[in-house]
C-alpha positions in Angstrom: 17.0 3.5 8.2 14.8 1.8 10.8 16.1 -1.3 12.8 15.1 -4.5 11.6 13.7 -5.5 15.0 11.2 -2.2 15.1 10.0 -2.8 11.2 9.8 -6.8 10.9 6.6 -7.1 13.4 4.9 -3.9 11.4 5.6 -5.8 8.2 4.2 -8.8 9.5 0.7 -7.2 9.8 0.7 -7.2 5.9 2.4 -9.8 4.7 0.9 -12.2 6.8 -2.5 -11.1 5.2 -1.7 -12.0 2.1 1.0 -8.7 1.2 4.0 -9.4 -1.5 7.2 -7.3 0.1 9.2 -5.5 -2.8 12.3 -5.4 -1.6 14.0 -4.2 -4.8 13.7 -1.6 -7.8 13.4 -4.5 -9.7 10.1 -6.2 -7.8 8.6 -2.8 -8.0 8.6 -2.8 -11.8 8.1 -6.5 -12.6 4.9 -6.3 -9.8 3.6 -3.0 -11.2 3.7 -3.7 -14.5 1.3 -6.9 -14.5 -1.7 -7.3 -16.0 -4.8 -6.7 -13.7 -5.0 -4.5 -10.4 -2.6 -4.4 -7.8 -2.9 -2.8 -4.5 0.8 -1.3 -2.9 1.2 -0.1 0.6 3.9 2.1 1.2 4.3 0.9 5.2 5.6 3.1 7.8 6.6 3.4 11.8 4.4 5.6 12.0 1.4 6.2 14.1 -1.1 6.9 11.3 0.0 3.6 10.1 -0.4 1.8 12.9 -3.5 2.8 13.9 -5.3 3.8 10.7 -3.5 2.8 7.7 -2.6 -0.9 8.1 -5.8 -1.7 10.0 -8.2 0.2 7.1 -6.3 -1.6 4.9 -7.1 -5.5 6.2 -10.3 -4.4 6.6 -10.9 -3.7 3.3 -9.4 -6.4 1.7 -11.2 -8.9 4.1 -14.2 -7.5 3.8 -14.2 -6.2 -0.5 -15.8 -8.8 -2.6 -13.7 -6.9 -5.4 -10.3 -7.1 -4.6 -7.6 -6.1 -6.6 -5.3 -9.6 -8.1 -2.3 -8.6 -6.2 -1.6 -7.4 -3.0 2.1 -5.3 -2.5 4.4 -3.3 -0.2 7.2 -1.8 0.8 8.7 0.0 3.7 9.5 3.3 4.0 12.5 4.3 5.9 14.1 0.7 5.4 13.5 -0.6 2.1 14.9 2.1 0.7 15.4 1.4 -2.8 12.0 -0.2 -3.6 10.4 2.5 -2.2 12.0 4.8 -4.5 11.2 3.3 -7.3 7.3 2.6 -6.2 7.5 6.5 -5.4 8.3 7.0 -9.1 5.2 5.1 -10.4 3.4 7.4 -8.4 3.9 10.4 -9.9 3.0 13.5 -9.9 2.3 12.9 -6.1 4.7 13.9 -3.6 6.3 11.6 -1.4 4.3 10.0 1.3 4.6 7.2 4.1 2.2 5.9 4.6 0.2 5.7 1.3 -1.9 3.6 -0.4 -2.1 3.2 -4.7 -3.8 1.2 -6.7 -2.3 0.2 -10.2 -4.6 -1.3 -13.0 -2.6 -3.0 -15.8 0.7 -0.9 -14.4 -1.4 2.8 -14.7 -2.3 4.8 -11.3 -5.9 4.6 -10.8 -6.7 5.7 -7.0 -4.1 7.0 -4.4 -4.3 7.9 -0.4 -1.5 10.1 0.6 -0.9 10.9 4.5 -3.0 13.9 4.6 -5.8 11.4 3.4 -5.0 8.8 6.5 -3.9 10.9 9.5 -6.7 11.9 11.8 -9.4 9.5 9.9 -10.7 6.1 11.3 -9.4 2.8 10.0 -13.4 1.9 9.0 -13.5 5.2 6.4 -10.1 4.5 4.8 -11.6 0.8 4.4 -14.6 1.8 3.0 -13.0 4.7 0.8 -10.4 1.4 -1.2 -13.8 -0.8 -1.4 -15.7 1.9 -3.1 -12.0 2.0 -5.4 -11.9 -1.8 -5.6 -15.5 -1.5 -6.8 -14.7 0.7 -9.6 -11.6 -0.8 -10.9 -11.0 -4.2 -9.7 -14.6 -6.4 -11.6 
């Protein structure tokens, strides 16, 4: 588990952009299974996360003019159990921090895994979830 002080300012990035935290199993399933589209972020320390994965992100839901209705994450590596759970909707992907899923109507549309975000620039992982929010969030 991560200290708070390290995780709170990289949480910060989303939630003060409009990001729900799930902090619980329970969040995770009430959030998920809502009518319309919600986008999660599974958030890490990491460095693809800082520099690609958050930032692609914000871009894209600044910048989408479809955007899914709800906006979600969780932390890997500190909130341990809603992250769990969140990794269980995602199935049959493997574990992966960070990641990106969006959920239409509680049913995984689109996903980004790691090996999708490492190495790529923040302005093609926004691009790639407004071409998703395009198709699945009118």
């Amino acid at each position: 588990m991560y200290p708070e002080e390290i995780v709170v300012p990289m949480k910060a990035e989303l939630t003060e952009s409009g990001f729900e935290e799930m902090l619980t199993s329970e969040e995770v399933d009430a959030t998920l299974q809502k009518k319309g589209t919600t986008l999660v972020v599974i958030n890490s320390v990491c460095g693809c996360a800082a520099g690609t994965c958050r930032p692609g992100v914000l871009m894209a839901v600044h910048n989408a003019v479809n955007r899914p209705d709800r906006l979600a994450t969780s932390f890997a590596g500190f909130d341990t159990d809603a992250v769990k759970k969140v990794r269980e909707h995602l199935l049959p992907y493997p574990p992966s921090s960070p990641a990106i899923a969006l959920f239409k109507d509680g049913a995984l549309v689109s996903m980004v895994e790691r090996h999708q975000i490492e190495g790529r620039p923040a302005q093609v992982i926004a691009q790639h979830l407004i071409n998703e929010f395009n198709k699945f969030c009118n």
